[in-house]
C-alpha positions as CSV (number, residue, x, y, z in Angstrom):
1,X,0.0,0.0,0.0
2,X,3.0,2.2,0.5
3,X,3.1,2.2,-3.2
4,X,-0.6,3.7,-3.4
5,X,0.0,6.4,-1.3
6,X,3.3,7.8,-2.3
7,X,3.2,6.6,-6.3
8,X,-0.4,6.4,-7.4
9,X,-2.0,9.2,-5.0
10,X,1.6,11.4,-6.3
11,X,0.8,11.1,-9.6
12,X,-3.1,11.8,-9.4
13,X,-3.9,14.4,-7.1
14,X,-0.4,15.8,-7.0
15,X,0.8,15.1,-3.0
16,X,1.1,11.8,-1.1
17,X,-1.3,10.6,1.3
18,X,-1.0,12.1,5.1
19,X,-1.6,9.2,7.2
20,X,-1.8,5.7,6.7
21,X,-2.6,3.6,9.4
22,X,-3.8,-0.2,9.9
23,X,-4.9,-2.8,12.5
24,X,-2.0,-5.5,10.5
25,X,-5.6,-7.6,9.7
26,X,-6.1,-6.8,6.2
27,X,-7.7,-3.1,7.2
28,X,-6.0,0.0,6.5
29,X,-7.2,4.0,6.4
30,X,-5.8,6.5,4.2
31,X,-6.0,10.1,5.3
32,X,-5.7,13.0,3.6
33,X,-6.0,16.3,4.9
34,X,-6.4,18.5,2.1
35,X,-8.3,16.6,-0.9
36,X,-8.3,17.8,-4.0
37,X,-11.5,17.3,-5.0
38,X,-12.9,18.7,-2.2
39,X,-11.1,22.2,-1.8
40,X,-13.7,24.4,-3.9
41,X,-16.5,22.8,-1.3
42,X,-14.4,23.4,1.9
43,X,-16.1,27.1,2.5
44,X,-19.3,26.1,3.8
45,X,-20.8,22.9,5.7
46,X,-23.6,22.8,3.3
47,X,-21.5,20.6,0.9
48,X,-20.7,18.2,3.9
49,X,-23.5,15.9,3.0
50,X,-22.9,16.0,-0.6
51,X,-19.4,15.2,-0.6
52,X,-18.8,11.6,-0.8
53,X,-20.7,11.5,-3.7
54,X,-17.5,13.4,-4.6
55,X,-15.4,10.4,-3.2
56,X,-16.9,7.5,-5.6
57,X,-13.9,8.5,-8.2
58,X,-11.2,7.9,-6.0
59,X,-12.4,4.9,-3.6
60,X,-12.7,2.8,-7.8
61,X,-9.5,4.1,-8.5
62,X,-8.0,2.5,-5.5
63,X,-10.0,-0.7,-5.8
64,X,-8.9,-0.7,-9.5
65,X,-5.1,-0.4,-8.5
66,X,-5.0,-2.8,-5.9
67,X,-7.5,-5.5,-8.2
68,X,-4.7,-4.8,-10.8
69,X,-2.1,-5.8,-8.1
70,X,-4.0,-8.9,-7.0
71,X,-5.7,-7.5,-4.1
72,X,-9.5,-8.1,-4.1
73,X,-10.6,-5.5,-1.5
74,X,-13.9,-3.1,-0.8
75,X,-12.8,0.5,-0.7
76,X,-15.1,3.2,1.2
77,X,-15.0,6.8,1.5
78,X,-16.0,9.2,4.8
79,X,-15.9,12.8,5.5
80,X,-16.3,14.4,8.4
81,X,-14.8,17.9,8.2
82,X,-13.8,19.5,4.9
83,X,-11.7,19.3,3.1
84,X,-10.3,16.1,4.8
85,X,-11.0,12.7,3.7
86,X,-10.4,9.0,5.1
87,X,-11.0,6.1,2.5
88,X,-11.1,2.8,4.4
89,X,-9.3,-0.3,2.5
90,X,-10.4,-4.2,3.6
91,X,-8.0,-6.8,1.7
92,X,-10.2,-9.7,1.5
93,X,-7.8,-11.9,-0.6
94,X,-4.2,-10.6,-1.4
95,X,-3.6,-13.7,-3.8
């Protein structure tokens, strides 16, 4: 996963992921601070419930890079303040 946040994220959205943290049981969280996408909607907290519809892009894009690496997993999306975002990652088979 190192190589998702510092490569892929790096070459997408043009910094690396802030925080990466797991349980070491197939779950991990990404954590960025300052999301892209969600910069123009970061001026009010009408947008906060509109916003992971925002998020749909980037949790396929990780599922797609980590099916293409042999990792079937479910990728989810949550924000809770703007314009930071978490995407939680579950490996279910790295085969």
């Amino acid at each position: 996963l190192k190589f998702l946040c510092k490569e892929l994220w790096g070459a997408v959205f043009r910094k690396q992921i802030d925080n990466l943290r797991t349980n070491h049981q197939g779950t991990y969280v990404l954590q960025d601070n300052h999301f892209a996408l969600l910069t123009q909607m970061a001026n009010g907290h009408q947008y906060l419930e509109e916003a992971p519809k925002f998020l749909a892009f980037t949790c396929g894009l990780v599922r797609g890079a980590l099916s293409t690496l042999g990792i079937e997993s479910v990728v989810t999306a949550d924000v809770a303040l703007l314009p930071a975002c978490e995407s939680l990652i579950e490996a279910l088979d790295i085969g």
